[in-house]
ZABA-931295 format. One record per residue (C-alpha): residue in three letters; x, y, z. Coordinates in Angstrom, 2 decimals, decimal comma. Layout:
N
["ALA"; [X; Y; Z]]
...
This chain:
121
["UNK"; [-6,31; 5,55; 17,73]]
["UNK"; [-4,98; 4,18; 14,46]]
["UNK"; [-1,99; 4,17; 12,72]]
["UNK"; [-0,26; 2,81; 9,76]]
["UNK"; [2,94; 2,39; 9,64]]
["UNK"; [5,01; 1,73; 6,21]]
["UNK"; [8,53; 1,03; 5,71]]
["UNK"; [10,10; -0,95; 2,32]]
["UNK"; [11,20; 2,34; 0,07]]
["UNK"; [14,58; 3,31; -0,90]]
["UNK"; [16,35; 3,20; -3,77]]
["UNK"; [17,03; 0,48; -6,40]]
["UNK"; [18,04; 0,76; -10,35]]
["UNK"; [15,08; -0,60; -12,93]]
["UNK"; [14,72; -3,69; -13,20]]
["UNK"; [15,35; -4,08; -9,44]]
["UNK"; [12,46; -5,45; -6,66]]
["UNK"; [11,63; -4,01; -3,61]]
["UNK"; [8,58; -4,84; -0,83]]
["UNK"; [6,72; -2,56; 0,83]]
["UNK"; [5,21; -3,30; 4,31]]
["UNK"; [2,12; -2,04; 6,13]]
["UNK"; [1,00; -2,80; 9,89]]
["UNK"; [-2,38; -1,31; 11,07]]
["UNK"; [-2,28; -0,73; 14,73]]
["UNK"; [-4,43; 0,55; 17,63]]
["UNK"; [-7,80; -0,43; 18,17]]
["UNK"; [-9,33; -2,12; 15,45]]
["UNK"; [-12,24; -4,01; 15,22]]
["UNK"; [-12,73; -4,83; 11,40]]
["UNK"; [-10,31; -3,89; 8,15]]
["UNK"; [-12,64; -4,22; 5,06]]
["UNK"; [-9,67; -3,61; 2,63]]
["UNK"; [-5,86; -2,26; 2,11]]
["UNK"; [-4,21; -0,93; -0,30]]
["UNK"; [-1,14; 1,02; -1,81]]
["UNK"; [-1,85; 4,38; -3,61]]
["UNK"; [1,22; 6,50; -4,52]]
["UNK"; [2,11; 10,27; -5,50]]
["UNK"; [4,72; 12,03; -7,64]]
["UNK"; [4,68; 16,16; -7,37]]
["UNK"; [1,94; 17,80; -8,80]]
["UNK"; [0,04; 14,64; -9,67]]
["UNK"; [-3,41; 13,28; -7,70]]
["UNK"; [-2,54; 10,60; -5,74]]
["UNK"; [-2,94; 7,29; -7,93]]
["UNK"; [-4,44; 3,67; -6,86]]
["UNK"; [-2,10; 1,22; -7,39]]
["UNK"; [-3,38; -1,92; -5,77]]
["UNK"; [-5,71; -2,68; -3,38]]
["UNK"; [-6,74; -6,12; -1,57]]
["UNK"; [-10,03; -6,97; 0,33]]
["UNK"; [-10,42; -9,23; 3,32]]
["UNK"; [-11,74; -12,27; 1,32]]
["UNK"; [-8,68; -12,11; -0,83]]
["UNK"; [-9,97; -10,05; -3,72]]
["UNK"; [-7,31; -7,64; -5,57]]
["UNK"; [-7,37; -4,89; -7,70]]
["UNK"; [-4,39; -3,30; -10,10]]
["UNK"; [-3,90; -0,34; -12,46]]
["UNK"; [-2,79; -1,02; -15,32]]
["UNK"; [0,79; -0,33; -15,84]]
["UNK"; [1,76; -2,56; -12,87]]
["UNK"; [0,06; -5,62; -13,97]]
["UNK"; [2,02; -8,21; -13,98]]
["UNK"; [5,19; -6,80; -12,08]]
["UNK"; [3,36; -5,66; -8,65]]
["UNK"; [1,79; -8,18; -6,18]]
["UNK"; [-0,57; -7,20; -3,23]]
["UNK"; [-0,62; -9,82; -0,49]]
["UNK"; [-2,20; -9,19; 3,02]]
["UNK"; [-1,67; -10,85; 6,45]]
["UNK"; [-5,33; -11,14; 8,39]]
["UNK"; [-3,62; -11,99; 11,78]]
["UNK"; [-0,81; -9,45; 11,26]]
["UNK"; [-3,22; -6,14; 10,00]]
["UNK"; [-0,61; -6,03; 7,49]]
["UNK"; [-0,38; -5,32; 3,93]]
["UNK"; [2,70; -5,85; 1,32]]
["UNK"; [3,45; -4,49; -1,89]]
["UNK"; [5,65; -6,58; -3,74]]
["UNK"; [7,37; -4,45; -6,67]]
["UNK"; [9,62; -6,38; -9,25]]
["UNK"; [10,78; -5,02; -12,78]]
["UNK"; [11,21; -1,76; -11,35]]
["UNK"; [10,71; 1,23; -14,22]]
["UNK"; [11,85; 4,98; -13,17]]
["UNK"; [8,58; 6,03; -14,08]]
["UNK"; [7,52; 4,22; -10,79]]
["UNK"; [9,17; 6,60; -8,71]]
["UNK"; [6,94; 8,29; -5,87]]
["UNK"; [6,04; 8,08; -2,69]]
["UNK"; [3,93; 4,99; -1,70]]
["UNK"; [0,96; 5,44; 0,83]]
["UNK"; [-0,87; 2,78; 2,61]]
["UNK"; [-4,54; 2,22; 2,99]]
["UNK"; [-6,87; 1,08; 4,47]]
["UNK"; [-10,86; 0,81; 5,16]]
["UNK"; [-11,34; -0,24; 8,31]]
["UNK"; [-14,04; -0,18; 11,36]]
["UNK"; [-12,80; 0,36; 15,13]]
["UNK"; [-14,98; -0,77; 18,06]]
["UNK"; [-18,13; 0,85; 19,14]]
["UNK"; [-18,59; 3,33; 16,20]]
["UNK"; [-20,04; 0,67; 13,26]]
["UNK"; [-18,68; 2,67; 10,09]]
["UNK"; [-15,93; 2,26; 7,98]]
["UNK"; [-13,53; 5,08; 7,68]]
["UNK"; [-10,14; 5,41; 5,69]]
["UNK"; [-6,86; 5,94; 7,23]]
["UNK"; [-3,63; 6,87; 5,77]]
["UNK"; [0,17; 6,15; 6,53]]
["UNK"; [2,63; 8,54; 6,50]]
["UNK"; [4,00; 7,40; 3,01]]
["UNK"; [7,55; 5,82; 1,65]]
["UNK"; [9,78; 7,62; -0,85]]
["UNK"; [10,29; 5,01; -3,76]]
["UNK"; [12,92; 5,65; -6,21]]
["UNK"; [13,77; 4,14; -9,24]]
["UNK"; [17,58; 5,15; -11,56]]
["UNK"; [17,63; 4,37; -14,50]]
């Protein structure tokens, strides 16, 4: 079984930073990507960066620039580092990711439970 576990949220004024975390457990064989999607009420849940095994990352638009995606290979985990925090950031963060587990040789998607996020102004 596989979980993903997220912790980082809270709440910080704009302008503020925080860092999300992500650590993919269980039994794991492969993680093609990871990323960070997030949700306010009544909206579709929104990409908001993604990273791939090699490296590769991906950003929408409005957090170019003040987001960074990193990953740690060894560590199955993923981080979200958020600076120049805006209110219209706040939301609750999910974690991502693609990822195979032994035996069965397709990729599925797993979810974590999600972070609250919430930016003053």
């Amino acid at each position: 079984q596989v979980q993903l576990v997220e912790s980082g949220g809270g709440l910080v004024q704009a302008g503020g930073s925080l860092r999300l975390s992500c650590a993919a457990s269980g039994s794991i064989f492969s993680i093609t990507a990871m990323g960070w999607y997030r949700q306010t009420p009544g909206k579709q849940r929104e990409l908001v960066a993604a990273i791939t095994s090699d490296g590769s990352t991906n950003y929408v638009d409005l957090v170019k620039g003040r987001f960074t995606i990193s990953r740690d290979n060894a560590k199955n985990t993923v981080y979200l580092q958020m600076n120049s925090l805006k209110p219209e950031d706040t939301a609750v963060y999910y974690c991502n990711a693609v990822l195979k587990v032994p035996v069965i040789n397709k990729a599925n998607t797993y979810w974590g439970q999600g972070t609250q996020v919430t930016v003053s102004s």
